[in-house]
VOPAVO-851510 format. One record per residue: residue in three letters; x, y, z of N, C-alpha, C in turn. Coordinates in steps of 0.05 Angstrom, whole numbers, padded with zeros to 5 digits, always signed. Layout:
REM VOPAVO-851510
ALAXYZXYZXYZ...
END
This chain:
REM VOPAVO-851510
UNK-00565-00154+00224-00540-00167+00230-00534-00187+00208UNK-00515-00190+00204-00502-00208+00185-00485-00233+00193UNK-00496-00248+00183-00480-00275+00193-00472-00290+00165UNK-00441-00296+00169-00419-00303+00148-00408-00333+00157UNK-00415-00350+00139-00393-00372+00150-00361-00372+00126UNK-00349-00376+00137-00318-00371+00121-00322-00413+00115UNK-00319-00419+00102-00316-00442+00085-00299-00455+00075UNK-00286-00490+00066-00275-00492+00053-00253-00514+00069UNK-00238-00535+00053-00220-00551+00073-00205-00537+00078UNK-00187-00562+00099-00162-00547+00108-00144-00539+00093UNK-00137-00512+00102-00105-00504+00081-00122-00483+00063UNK-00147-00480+00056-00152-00469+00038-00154-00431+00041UNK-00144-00426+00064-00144-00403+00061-00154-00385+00087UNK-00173-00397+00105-00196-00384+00117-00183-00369+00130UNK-00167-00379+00146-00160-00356+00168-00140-00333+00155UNK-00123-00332+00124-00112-00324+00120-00128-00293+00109UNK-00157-00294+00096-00177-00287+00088-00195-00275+00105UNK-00196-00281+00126-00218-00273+00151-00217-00248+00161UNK-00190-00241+00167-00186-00212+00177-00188-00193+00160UNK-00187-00194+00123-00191-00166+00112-00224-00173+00106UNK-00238-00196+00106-00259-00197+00107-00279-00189+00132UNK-00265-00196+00156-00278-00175+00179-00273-00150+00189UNK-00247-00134+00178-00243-00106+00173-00254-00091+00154UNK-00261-00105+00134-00275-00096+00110-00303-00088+00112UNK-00324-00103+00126-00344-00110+00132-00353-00106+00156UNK-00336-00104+00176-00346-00093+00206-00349-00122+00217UNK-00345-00133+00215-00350-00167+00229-00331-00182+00251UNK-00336-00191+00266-00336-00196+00288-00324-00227+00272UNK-00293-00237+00277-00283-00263+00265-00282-00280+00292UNK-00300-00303+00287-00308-00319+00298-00289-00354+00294UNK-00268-00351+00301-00253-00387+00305-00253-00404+00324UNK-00273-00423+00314-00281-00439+00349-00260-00448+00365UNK-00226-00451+00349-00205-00448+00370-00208-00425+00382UNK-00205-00404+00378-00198-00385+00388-00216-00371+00412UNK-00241-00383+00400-00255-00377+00422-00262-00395+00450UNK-00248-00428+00441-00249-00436+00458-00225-00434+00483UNK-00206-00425+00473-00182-00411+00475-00188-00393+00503UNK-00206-00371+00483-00212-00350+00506-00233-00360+00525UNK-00257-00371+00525-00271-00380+00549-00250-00394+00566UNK-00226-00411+00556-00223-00424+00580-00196-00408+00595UNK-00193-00377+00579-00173-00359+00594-00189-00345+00612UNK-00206-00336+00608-00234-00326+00619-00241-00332+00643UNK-00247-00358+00643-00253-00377+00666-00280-00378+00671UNK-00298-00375+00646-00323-00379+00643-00332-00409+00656UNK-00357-00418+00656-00377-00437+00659-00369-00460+00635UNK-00370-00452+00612-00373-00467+00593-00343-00465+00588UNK-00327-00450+00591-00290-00454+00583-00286-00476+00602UNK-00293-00474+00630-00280-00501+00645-00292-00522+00647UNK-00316-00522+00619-00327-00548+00618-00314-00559+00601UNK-00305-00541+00583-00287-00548+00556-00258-00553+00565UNK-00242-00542+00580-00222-00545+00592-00212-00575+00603UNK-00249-00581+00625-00238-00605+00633-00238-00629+00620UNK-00261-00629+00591-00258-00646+00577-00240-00650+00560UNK-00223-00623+00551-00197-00626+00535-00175-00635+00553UNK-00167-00630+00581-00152-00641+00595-00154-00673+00605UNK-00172-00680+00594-00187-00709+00594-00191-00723+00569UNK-00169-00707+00550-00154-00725+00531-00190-00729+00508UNK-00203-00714+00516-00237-00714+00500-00245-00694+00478UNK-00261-00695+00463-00273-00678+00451-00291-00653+00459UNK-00295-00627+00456-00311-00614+00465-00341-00620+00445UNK-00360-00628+00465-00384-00624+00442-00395-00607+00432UNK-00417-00617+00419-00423-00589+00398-00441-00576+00423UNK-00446-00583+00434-00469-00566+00456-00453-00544+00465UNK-00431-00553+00477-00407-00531+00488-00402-00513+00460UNK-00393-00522+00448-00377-00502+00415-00409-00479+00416UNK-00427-00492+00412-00452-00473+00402-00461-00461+00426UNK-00458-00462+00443-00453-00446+00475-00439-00419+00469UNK-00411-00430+00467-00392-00420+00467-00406-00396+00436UNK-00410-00399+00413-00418-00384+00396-00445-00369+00401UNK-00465-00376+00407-00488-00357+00416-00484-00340+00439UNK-00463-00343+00461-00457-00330+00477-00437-00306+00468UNK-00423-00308+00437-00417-00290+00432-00436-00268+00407UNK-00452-00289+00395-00473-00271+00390-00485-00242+00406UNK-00486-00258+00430-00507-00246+00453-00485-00220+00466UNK-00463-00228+00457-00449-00208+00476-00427-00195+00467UNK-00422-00195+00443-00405-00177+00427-00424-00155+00407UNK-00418-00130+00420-00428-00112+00401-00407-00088+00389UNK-00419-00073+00371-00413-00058+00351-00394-00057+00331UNK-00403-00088+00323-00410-00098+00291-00432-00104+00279UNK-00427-00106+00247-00447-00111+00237-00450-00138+00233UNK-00440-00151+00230-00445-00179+00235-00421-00198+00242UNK-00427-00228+00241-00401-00251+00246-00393-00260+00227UNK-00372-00276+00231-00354-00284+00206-00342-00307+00230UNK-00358-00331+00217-00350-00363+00227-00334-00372+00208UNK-00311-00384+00226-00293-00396+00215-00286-00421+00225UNK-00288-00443+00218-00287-00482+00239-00318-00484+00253UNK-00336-00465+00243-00363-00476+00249-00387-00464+00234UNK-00404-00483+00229-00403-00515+00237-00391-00527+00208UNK-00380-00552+00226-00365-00573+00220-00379-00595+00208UNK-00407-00604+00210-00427-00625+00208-00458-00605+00207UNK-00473-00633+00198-00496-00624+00194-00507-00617+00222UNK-00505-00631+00239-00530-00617+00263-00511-00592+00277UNK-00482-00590+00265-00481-00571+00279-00482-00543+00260UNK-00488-00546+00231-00509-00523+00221-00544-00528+00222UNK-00553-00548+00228-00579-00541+00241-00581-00526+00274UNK-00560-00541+00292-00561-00516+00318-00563-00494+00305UNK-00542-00484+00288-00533-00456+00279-00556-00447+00264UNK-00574-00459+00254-00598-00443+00238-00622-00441+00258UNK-00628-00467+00285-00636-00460+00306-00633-00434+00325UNK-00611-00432+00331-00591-00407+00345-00595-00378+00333UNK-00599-00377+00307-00603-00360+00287-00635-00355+00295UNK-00645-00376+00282-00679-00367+00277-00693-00355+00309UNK-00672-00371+00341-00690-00352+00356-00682-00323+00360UNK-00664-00312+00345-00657-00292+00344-00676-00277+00328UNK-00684-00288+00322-00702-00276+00291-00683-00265+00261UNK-00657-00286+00266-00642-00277+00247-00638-00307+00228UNK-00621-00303+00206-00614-00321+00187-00588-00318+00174UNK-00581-00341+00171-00550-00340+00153-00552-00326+00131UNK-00528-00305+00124-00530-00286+00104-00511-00301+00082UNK-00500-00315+00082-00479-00331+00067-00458-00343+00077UNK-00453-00374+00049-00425-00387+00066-00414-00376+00032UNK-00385-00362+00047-00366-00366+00022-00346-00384+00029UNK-00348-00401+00000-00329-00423+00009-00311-00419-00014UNK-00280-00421-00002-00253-00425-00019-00248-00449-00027UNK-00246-00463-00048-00251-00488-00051-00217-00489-00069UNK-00198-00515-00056-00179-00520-00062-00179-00550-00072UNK-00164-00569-00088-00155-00587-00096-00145-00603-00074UNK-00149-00631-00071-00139-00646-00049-00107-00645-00044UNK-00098-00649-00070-00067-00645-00069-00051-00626-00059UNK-00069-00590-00064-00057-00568-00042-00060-00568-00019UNK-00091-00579-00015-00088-00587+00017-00072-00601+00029UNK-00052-00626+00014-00042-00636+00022-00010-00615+00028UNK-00003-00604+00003+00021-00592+00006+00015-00568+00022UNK-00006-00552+00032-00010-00531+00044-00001-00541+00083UNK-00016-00561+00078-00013-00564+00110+00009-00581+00117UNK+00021-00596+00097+00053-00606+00097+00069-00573+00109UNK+00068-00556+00082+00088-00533+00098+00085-00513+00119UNK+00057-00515+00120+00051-00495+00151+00058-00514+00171UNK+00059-00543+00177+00069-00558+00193+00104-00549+00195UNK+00107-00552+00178+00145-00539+00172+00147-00516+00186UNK+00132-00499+00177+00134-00469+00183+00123-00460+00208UNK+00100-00473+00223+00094-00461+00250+00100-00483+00262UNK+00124-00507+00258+00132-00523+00279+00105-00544+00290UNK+00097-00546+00267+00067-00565+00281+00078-00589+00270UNK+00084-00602+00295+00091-00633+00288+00066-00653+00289UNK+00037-00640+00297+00018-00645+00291+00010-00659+00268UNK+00020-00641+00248-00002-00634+00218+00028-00653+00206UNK+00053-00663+00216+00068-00663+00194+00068-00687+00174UNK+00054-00712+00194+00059-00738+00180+00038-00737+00164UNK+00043-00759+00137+00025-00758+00112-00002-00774+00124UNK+00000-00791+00142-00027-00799+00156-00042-00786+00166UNK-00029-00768+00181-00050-00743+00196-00065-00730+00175UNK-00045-00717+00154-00060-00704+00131-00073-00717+00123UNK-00068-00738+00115-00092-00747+00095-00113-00755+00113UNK-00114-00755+00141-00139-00768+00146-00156-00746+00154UNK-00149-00714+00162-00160-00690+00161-00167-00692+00129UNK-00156-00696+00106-00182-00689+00081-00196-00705+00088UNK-00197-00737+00093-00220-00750+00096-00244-00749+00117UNK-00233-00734+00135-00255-00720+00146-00267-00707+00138UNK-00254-00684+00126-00268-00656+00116-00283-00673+00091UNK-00278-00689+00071-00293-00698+00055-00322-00718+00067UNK-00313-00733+00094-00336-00748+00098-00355-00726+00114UNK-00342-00711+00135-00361-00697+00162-00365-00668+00148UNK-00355-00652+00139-00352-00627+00134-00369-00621+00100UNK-00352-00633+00078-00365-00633+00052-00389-00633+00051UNK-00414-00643+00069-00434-00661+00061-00459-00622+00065UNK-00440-00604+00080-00451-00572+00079-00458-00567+00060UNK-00438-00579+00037-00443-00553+00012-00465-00561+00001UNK-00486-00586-00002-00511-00593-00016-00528-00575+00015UNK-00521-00578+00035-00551-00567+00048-00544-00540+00041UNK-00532-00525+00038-00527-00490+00043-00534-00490+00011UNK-00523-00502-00008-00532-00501-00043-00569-00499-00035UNK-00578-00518-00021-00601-00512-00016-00619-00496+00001UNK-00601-00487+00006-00623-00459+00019-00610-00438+00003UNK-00597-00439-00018-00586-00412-00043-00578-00395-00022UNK-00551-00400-00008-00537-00392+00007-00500-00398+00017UNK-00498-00418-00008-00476-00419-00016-00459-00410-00041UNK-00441-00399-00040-00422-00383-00060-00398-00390-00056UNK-00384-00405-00078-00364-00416-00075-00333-00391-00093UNK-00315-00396-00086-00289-00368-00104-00266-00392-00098UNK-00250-00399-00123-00236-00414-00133-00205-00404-00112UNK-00195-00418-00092-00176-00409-00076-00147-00421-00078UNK-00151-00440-00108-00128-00439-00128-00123-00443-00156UNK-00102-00441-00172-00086-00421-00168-00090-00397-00167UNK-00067-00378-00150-00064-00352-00148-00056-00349-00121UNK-00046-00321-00123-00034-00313-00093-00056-00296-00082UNK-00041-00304-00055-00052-00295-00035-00076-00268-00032UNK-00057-00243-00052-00073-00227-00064-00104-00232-00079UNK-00092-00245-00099-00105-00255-00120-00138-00267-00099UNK-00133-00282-00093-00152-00299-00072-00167-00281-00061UNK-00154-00260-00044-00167-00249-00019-00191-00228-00044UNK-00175-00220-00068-00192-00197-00083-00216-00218-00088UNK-00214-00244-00104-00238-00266-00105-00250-00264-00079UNK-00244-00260-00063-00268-00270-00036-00290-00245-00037UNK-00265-00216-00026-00281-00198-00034-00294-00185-00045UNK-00291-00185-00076-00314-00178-00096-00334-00207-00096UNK-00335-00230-00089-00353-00240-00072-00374-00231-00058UNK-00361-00230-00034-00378-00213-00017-00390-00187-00028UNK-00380-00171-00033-00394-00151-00049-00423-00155-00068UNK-00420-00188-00079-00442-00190-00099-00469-00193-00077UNK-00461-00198-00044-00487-00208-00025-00502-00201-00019
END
């Protein structure tokens, strides 16, 4: 089995990249929205734990998120492997994930990370705010305080994964969309 983390700040591409990288590959695309999404359509154990703490104005923890992901380890078959995308986010929540892994008797096969310029992140998620009506993402505070996350909580991956020679990084600007997705994939190809 193969296990993929999709990489990289916001705006830089992941989800736009994920689907010809999990059609390509047979992989199973893994977005801890999306899956938290579905446990709590579901009406799982762990969706209405997540449910009640998101309706409670809270965070889901990482115990729930990595629930939520080994349970789809355990129960999605006929692929060849996953393709994570928003996890993990911090360090203990890629030590769960190498925990989660190793009692499997498995290991991370690679993070490819798309690595963008602060400034596109900034104009990337300025116009997807325009464009999918996310009045969320639109003010320059919000943005800028998502890069400063991703630079304080998220960044601090690429030295542990550099060290286990399991990080591979593909330049996700400039160029289009094209352009990018062929960098990811002859990427992956070199793994």
């Amino acid at each position: 089995m193969k296990y993929y983390i999709l990489f990289g700040p916001p705006g830089a591409g992941k989800g736009t990249h994920a689907g010809a990288l999990a059609e390509r590959y047979n992989l199973k695309h893994i977005s801890t929205g999306a899956l938290l999404r579905a446990e709590i359509a579901a009406g799982t154990p762990l969706g209405m734990q997540a449910k009640a703490l998101i309706d409670d104005g809270r965070l889901v923890p990482d115990e729930v998120v990595e629930g939520m992901i080994e349970n789809a380890f355990n129960t999605i078959k006929d692929v060849d492997g996953f393709l994570l995308d928003g996890f993990p986010r911090t360090l203990p929540q890629a030590e769960a994930l190498d925990s989660i892994l190793a009692a499997r008797g498995e290991e991370l096969t690679a993070v490819v990370s798309i690595m963008i310029p602060d400034e596109v992140v900034y104009d990337r998620i300025a116009g997807r705010a325009l464009v999918e009506g996310r009045a969320d993402d639109a003010s320059p505070e919000i943005i800028g305080h998502r890069i400063e996350t991703y630079h304080a909580q998220t960044e601090p991956l690429i030295e542990y994964y550099k060290g286990s020679g399991k990080y591979h990084e593909v330049c996700g600007h400039p160029g289009t969309i094209e352009e990018v997705r062929e960098r990811v994939l002859s990427l992956v190809e070199t793994l």
